[in-house]
PAMILO-660293 format. One record per residue (C-alpha): x, y, z; chain; residue number from 1. Coordinates in pm, whole numbers, padded with zeros to 5 digits. Example, Ala and Ser with C-alpha at 12.3 -4.5 7.8 and 13.67 -1.06 7.14 Angstrom:
! PAMILO-660293
[node [01230 -00450 00780] A 1]
[node [01367 -00106 00714] A 2]
! end
This chain:
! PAMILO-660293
[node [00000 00000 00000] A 1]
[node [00117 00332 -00082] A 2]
[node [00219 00579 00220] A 3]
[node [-00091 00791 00096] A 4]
[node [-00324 00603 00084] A 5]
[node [-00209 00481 00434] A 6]
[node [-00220 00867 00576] A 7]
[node [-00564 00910 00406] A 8]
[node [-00718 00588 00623] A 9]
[node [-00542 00773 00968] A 10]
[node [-00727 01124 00882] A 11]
[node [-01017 00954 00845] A 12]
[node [-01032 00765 01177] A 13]
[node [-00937 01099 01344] A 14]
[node [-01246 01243 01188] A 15]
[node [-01512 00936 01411] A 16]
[node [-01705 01170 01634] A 17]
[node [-01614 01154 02016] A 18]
[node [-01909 01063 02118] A 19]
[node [-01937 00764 01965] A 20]
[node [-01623 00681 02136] A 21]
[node [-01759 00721 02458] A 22]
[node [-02120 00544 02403] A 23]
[node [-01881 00265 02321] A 24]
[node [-01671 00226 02616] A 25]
[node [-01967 00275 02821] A 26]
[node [-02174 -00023 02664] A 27]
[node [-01860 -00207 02699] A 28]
[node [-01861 -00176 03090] A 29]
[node [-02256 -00270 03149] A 30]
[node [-02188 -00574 02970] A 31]
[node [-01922 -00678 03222] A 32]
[node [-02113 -00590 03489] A 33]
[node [-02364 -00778 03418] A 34]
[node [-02236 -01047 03341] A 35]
[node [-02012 -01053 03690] A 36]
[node [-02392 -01019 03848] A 37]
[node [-02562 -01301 03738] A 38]
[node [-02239 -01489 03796] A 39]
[node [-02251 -01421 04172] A 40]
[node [-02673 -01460 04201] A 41]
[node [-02737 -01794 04005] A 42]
[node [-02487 -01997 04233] A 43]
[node [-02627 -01807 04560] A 44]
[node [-03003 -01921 04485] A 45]
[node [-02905 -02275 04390] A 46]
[node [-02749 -02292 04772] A 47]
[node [-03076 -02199 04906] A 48]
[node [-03268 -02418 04754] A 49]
[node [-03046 -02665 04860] A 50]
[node [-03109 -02559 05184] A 51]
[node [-03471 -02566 05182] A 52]
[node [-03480 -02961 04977] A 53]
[node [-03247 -03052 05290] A 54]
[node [-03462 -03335 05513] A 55]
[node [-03552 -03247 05862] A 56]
[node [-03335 -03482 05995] A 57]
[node [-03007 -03357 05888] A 58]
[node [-03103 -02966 05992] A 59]
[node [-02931 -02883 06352] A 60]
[node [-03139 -02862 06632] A 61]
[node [-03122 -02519 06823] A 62]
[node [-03072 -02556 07177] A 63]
[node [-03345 -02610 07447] A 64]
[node [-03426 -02348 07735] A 65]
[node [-03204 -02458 08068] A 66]
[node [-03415 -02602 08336] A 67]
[node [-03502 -02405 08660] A 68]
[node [-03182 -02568 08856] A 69]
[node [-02948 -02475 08577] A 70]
[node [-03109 -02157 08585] A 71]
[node [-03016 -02107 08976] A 72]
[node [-02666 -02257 08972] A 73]
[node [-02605 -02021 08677] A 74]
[node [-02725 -01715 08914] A 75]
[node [-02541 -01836 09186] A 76]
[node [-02243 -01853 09003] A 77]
[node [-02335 -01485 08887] A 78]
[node [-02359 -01373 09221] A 79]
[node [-02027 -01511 09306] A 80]
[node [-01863 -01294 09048] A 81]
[node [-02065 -00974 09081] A 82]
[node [-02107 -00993 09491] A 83]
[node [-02427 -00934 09732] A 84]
[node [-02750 -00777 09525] A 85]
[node [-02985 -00515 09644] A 86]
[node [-03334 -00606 09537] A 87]
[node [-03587 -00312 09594] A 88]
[node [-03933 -00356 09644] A 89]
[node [-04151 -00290 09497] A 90]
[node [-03929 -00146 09188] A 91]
[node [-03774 -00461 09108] A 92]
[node [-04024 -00707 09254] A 93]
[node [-04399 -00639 09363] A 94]
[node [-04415 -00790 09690] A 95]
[node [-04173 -00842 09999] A 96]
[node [-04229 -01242 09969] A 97]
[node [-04098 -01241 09611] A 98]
[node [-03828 -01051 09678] A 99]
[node [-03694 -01298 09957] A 100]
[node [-03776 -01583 09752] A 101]
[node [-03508 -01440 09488] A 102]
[node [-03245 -01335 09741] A 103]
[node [-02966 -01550 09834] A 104]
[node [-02728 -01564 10091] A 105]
[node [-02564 -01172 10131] A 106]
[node [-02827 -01021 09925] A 107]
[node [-03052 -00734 10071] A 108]
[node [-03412 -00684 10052] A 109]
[node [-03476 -00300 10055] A 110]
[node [-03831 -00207 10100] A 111]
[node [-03983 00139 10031] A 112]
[node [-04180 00285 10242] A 113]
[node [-04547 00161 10217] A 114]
[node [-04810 -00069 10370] A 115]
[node [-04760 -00449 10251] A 116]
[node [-05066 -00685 10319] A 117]
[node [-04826 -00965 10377] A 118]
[node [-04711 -01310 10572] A 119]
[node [-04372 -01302 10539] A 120]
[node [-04128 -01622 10527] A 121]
[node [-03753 -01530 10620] A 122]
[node [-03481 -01665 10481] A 123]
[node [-03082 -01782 10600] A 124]
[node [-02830 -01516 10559] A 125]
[node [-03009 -01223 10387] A 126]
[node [-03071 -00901 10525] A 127]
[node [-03444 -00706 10516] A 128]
[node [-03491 -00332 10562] A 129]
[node [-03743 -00110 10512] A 130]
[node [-03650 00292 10524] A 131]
[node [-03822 00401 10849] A 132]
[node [-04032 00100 11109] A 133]
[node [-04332 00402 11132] A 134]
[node [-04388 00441 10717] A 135]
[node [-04249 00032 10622] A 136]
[node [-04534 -00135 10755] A 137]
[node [-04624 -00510 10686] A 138]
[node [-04955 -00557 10790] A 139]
[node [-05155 -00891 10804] A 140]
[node [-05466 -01018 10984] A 141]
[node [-05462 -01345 11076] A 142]
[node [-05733 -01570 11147] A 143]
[node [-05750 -01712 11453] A 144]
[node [-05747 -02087 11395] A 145]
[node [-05393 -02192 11437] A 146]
[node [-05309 -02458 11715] A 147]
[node [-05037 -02528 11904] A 148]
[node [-04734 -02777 11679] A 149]
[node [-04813 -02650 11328] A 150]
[node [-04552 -02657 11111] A 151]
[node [-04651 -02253 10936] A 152]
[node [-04826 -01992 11147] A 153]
[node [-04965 -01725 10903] A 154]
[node [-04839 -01383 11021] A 155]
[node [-04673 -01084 10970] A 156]
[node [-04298 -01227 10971] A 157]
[node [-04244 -01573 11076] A 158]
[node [-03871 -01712 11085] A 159]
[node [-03787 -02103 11124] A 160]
[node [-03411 -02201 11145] A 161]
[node [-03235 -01928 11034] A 162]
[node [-02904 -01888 11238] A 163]
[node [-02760 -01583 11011] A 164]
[node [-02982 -01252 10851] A 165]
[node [-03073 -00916 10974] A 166]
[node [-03430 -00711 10986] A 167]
[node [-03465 -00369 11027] A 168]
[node [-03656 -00049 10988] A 169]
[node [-03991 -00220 10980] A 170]
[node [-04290 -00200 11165] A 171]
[node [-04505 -00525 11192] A 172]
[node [-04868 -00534 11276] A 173]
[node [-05077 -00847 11326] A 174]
[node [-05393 -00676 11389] A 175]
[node [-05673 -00997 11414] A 176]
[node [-05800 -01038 11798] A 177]
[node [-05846 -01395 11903] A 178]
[node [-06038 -01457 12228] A 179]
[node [-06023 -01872 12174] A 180]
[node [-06000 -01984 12564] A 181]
[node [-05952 -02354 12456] A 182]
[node [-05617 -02571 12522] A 183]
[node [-05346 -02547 12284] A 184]
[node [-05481 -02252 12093] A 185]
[node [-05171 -02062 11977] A 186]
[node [-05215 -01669 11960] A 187]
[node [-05090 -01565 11656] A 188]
[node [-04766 -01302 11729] A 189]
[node [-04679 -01002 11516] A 190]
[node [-04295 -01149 11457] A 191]
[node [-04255 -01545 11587] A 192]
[node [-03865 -01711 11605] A 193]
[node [-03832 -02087 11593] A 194]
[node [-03486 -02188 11677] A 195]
[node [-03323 -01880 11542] A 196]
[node [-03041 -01643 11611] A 197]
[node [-03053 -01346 11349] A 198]
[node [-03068 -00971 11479] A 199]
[node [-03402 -00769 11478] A 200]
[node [-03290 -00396 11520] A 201]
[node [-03500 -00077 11507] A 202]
[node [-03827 -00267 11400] A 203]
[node [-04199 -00226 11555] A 204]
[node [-04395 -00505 11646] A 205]
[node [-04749 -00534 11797] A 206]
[node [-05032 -00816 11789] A 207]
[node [-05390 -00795 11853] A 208]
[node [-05353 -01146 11972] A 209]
[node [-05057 -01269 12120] A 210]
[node [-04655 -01088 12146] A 211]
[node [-04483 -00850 11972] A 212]
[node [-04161 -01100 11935] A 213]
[node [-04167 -01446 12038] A 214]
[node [-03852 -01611 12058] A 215]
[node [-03858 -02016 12109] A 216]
[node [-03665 -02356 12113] A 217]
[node [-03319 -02405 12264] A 218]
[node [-03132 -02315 11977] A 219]
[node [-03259 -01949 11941] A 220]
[node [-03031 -01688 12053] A 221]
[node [-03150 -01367 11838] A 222]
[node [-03002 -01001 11932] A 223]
[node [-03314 -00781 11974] A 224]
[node [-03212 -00389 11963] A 225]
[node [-03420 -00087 11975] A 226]
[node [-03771 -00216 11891] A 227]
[node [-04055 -00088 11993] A 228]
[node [-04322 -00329 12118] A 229]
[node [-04615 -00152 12243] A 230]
[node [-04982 -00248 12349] A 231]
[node [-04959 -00609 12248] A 232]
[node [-05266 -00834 12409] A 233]
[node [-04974 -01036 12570] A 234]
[node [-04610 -00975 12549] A 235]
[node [-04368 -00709 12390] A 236]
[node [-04105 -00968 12419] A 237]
[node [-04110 -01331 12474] A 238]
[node [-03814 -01578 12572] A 239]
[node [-04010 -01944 12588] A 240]
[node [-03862 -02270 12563] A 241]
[node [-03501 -02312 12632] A 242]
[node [-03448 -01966 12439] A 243]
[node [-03178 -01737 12485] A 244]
[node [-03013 -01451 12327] A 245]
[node [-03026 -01044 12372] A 246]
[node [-03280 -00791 12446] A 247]
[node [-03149 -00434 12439] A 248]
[node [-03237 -00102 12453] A 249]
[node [-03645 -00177 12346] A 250]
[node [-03950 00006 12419] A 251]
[node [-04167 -00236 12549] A 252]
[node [-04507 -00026 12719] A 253]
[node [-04874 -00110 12714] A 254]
[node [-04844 -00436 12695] A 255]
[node [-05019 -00712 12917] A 256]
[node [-04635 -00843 13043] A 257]
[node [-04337 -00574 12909] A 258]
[node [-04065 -00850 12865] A 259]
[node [-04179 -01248 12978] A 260]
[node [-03879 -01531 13039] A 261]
[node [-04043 -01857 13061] A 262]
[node [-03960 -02236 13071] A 263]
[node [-03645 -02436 13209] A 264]
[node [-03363 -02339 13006] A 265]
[node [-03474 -02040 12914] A 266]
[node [-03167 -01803 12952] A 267]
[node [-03204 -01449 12785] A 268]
[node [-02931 -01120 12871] A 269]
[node [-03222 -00858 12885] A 270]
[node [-02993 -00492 12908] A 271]
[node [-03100 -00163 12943] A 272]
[node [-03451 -00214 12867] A 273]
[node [-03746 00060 12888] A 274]
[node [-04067 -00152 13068] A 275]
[node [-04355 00091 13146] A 276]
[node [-04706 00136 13184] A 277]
[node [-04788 -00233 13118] A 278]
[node [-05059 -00418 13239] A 279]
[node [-04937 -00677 13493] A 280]
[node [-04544 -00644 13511] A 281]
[node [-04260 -00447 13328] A 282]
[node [-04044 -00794 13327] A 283]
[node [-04196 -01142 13422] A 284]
[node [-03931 -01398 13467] A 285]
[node [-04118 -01814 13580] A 286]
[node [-04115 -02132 13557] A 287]
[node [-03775 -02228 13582] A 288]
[node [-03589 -01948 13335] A 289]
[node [-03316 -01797 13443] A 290]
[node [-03081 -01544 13222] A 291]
[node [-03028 -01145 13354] A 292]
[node [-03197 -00823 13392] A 293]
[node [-02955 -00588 13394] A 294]
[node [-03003 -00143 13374] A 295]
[node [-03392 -00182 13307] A 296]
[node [-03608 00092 13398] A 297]
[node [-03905 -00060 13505] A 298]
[node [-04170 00180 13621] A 299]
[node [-04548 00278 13644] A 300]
[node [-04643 -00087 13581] A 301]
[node [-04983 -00197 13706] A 302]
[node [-04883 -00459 13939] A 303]
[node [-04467 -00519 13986] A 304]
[node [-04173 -00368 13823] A 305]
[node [-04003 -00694 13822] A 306]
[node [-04175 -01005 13884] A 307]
[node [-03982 -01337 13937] A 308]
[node [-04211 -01662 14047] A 309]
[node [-04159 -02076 14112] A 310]
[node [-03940 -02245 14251] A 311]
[node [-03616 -02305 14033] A 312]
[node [-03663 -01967 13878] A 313]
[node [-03323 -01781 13941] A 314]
[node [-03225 -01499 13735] A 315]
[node [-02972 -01235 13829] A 316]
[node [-03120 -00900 13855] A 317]
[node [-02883 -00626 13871] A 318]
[node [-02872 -00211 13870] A 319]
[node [-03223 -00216 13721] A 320]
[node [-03477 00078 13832] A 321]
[node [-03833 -00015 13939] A 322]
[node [-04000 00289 14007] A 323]
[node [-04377 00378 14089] A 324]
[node [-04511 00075 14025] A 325]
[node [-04847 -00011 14156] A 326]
[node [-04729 -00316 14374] A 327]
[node [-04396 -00438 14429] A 328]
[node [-04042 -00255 14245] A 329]
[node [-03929 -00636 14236] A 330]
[node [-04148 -00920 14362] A 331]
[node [-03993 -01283 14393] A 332]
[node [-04232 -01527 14471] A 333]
[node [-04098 -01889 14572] A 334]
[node [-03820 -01772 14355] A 335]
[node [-03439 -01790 14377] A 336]
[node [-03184 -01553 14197] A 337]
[node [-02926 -01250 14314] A 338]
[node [-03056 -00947 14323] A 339]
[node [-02841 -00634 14347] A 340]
[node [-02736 -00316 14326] A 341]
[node [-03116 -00208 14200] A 342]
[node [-03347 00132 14303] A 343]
[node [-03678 00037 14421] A 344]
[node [-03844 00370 14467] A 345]
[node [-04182 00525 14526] A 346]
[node [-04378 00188 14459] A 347]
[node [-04754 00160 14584] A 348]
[node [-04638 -00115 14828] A 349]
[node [-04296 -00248 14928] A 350]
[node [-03938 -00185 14700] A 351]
[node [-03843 -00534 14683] A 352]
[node [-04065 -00861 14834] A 353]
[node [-03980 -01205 14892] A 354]
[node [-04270 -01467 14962] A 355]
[node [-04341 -01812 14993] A 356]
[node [-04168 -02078 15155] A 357]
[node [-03961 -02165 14838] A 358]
[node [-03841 -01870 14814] A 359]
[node [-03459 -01797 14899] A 360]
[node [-03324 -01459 14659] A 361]
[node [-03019 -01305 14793] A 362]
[node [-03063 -00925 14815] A 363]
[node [-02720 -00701 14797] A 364]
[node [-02674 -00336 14791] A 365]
[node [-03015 -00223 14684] A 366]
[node [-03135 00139 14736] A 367]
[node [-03533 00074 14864] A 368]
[node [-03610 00411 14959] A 369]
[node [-03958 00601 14970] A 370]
[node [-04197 00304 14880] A 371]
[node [-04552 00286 15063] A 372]
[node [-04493 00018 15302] A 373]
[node [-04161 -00158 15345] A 374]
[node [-03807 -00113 15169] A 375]
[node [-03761 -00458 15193] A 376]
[node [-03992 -00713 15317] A 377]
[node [-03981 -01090 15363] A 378]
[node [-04297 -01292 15463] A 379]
[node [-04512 -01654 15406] A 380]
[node [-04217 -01832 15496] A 381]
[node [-03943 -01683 15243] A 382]
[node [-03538 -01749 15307] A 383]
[node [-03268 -01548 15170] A 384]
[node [-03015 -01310 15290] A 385]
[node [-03037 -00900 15261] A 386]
[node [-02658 -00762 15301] A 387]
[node [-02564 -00459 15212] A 388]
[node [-02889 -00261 15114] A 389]
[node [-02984 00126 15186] A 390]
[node [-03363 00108 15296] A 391]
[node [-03433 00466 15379] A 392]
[node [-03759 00707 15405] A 393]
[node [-04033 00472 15331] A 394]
[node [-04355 00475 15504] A 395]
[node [-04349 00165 15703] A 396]
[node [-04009 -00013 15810] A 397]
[node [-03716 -00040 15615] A 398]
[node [-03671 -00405 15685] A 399]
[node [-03994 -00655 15742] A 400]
[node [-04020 -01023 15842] A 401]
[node [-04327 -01133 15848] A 402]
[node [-04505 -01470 15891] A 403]
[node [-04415 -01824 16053] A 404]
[node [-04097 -01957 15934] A 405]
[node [-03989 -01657 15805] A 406]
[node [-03651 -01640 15806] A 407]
[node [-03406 -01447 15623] A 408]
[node [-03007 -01344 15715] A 409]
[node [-03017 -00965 15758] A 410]
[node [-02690 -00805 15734] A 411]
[node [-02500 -00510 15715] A 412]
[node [-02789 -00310 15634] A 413]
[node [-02851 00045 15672] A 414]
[node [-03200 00139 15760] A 415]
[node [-03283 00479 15836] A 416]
[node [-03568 00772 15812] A 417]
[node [-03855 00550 15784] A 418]
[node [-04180 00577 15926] A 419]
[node [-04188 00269 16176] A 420]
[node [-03908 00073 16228] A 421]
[node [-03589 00042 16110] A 422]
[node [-03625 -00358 16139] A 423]
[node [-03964 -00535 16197] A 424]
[node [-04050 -00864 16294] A 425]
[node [-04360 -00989 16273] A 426]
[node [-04627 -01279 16350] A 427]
[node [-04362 -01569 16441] A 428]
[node [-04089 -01471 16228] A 429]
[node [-03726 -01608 16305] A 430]
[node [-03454 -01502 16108] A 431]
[node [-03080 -01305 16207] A 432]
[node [-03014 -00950 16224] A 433]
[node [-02635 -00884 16262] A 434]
[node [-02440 -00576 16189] A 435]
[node [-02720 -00385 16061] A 436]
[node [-02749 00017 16126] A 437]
[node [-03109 00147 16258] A 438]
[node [-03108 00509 16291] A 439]
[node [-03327 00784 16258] A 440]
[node [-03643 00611 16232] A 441]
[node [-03959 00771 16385] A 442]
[node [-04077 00474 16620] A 443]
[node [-03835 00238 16702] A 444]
[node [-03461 00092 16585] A 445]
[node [-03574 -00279 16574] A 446]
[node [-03930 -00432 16634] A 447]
[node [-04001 -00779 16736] A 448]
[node [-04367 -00884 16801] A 449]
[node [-04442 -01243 16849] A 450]
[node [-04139 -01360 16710] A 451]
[node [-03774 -01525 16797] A 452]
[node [-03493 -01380 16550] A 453]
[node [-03107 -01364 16636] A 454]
[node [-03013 -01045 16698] A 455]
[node [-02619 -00983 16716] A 456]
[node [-02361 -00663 16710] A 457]
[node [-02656 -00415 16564] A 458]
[node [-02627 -00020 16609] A 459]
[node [-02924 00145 16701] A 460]
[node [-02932 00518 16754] A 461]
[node [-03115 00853 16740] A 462]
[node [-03451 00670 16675] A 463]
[node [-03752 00864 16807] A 464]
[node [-03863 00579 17083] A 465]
[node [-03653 00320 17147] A 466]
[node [-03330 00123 16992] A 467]
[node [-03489 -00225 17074] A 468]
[node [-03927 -00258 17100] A 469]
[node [-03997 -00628 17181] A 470]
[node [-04330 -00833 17406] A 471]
[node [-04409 -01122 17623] A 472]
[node [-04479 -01338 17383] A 473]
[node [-04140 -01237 17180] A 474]
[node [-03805 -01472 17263] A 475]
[node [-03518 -01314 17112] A 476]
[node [-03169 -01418 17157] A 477]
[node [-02844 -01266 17169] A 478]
[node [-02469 -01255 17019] A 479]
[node [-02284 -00955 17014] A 480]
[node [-02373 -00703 17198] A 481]
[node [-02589 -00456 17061] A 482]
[node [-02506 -00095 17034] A 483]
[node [-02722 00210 17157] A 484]
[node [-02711 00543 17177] A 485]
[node [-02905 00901 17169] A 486]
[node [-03277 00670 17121] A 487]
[node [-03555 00940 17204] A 488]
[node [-03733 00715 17482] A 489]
[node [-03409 00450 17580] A 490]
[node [-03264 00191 17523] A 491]
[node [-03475 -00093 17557] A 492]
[node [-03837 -00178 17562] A 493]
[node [-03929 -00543 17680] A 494]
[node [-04303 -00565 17771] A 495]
[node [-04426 -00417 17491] A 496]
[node [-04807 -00476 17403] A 497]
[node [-04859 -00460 17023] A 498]
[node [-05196 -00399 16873] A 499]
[node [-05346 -00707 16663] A 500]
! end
């Protein structure tokens, strides 16, 4: 070919318009893409129709729910990594039960404030508080069937063999009556311990029926701590049935008894107490118990401050105050026990009382001073010993012995200011009077009518009569001599006729 002819076919490929040239190229690059398209969809499709032809049997199974066990192990184990939960009621759960029934060991039941119509079941180890025991209030009426050995009692807050946990900041109000008089009835309580030692603190408990807090079986030993437990039918507190544990610093007024130990065995610390205004008696310690009463203010009580009866009984009673109670500050009726160091003041009748022929307390630096009759008396055939005690200013004796058989160990005492005597024996009365001071009274030192105590190394001065009043019928004896001096009328009187 000739070079022109080959310049003439370049000029007139130069002269194609653009574009052509560019409709071209972009044809060109929709037929790739398409075909790279329906080489990626055609192979995808086929795979899911393969998977839909598949049989049942050879498709994988997807895994089953865990069972409720699996379930709790795996929130156990939870808990065990994250720690104690808070569970909040009623944000998290709707009632109080529900909320225990979830909780495990650690975890704490918080309850806003509220009134829950509940019968609560406790659990081991958790802890439930409400925000304030006047506005947390669990409430719950219970019928008055229950008997005496059931296995449930349907109340406000019932706890069965829980030896760890912690309540507080609720109040608790059982508020059915129940005026069953048969045998073996059981009065349904506002909070009721079986053989449990958790810690009740800064709660409120009442029952139209039976306690405030009952606390039974021997292996109960709860610490109870500023509760108030107020006009209960019978109890604030209860110890029963081999119980022991702690009662301290509670409000326990208006009740029938303020706090009741009961039952051989029964052993409870009861410290710093307030006991007032109760029916019967501010504390009410029988039938075998023993245990202590120790800085309890006991006072304006309808019958004793402190009331310890049978034979066995023996609790130590010591530094409490029993104060303007309608009959005795302490009263120990064939009862044992130490008693000491305790104000018995402005009570209807005498500061402290022992009676009954079981009865054998020993009494030791007491203050008995301004009560209606006696500071201390002794009659019905009581034992015992009195050393140490201040009986001053009451309105009949300081010291009385009363009653045939009667006879106590009177020592060391100082008994001065009161009305009659100083020392009184009474209505064939034996007894011992040794080293005791009788001064200042306004009859006589020491008093015998128709009685034979031992009367030994006594001082008896400044009284307004005599130092020593005593009759015909009378038979003292003698040991040391006694001491006299500055008595308004003399020493001695020995023919003294006594009015019946």
């Amino acid at each position: 070919m000739r070079l022109e002819e080959v310049h003439r076919l370049l000029d007139a490929r130069k002269r194609v318009p653009f574009w052509i040239q560019v409709g071209t190229i972009c044809l060109m690059g929709l037929i790739f893409c398409g075909i790279v398209f329906w080489g990626l969809l055609i192979p995808a499709e086929k795979r899911k129709m393969a998977r839909v032809e598949t049989p049942a049997s050879q498709v994988q199974q997807a895994p089953s729910a865990p069972p409720a066990t699996q379930v709790k192990q795996e929130e156990q184990k939870r808990q065990q990594v994250t720690g104690p939960q808070t569970r909040a009621v009623p944000a998290q759960y709707e009632t109080i039960q529900a909320a225990i029934d979830a909780a495990n060991v650690g975890d704490t039941v918080l309850v806003k404030a509220g009134v829950y119509q509940e019968a609560l079941r406790f659990k081991e180890g958790i802890e439930l508080r409400g925000e304030n025991r006047d506005t947390t209030i669990v409430r719950f009426y219970s019928p008055p069937t229950s008997i005496v050995g059931q296995a449930r009692y349907t109340i406000p807050l019932e706890i069965r063999n829980c030896a760890t946990g912690t309540i507080s900041n609720i109040g608790f109000d059982q508020e059915r009556s129940d005026e069953r008089t048969d045998q073996n009835v059981w009065m349904a309580d506002a909070i009721e311990l079986f053989d449990s030692s958790i810690t009740i603190e800064n709660c409120r408990a009442h029952s139209e029926a039976g306690a405030g807090i009952l606390i039974t079986g021997t292996k109960s030993a709860p610490t109870l701590v500023k509760n108030e437990c107020r006009q209960s039918k019978e109890c604030g507190i209860s110890f029963e049935y081999g119980a022991r544990g702690r009662a301290e610093n509670n409000v326990c007024e208006g009740n029938l008894y303020g706090i009741m130990a009961r039952g051989s065995g029964t052993s409870p610390e009861l410290v710093n107490n307030q006991c007032r205004n109760n029916e019967v008696t501010g504390i009410l310690v029988k039938q075998g118990a023993q245990g202590k009463a120790e800085g309890n203010v006991c006072e304006q009580n309808k019958q004793d401050g402190i009331s310890v009866n049978d034979s066995g009984t023996s609790p130590e009673l010591v530094n409490n105050q029993c104060r303007s109670n309608a009959h005795f500050g302490i009263d120990l009726y064939d009862a044992q026990g130490r008693v000491g160091g305790n104000v018995c003041e402005k009570n209807h009748w005498s500061g402290i009382a022992a009676s009954g022929s079981a009865a054998a307390p020993e009494l030791a630096n007491n203050q008995c001073r301004s009560n209606e009759v006696d500071g201390i008396l002794f009659q019905n055939g009581a034992r015992g010993k009195a050393d140490g005690n201040l009986c001053e200013s009451n309105k009949a004796s300081g010291i009385s012995v009363v009653g045939f058989r009667t006879s106590p160990e009177l020592a060391n005492n100082q008994c001065r200011s009161n009305a009659k005597a100083g020392i009184y024996f009474d209505s064939g009365a034996n007894g011992r009077a040794e080293r005791n001071i009788c001064e200042g009274n306004a009859s006589s030192g020491i008093i015998i009518s128709a009685s034979s105590p031992y009367l030994s190394a006594n001082k008896l001065g400044n009284n307004a009569q005599y130092g020593l009043v005593y009759g015909k019928s009378s038979k003292p004896t003698f040991g040391t001599k006694n001491a006299f001096a500055g008595n308004g009328k003399g020493n001695t009187l020995t023919n003294a006729t006594f009015a019946n």
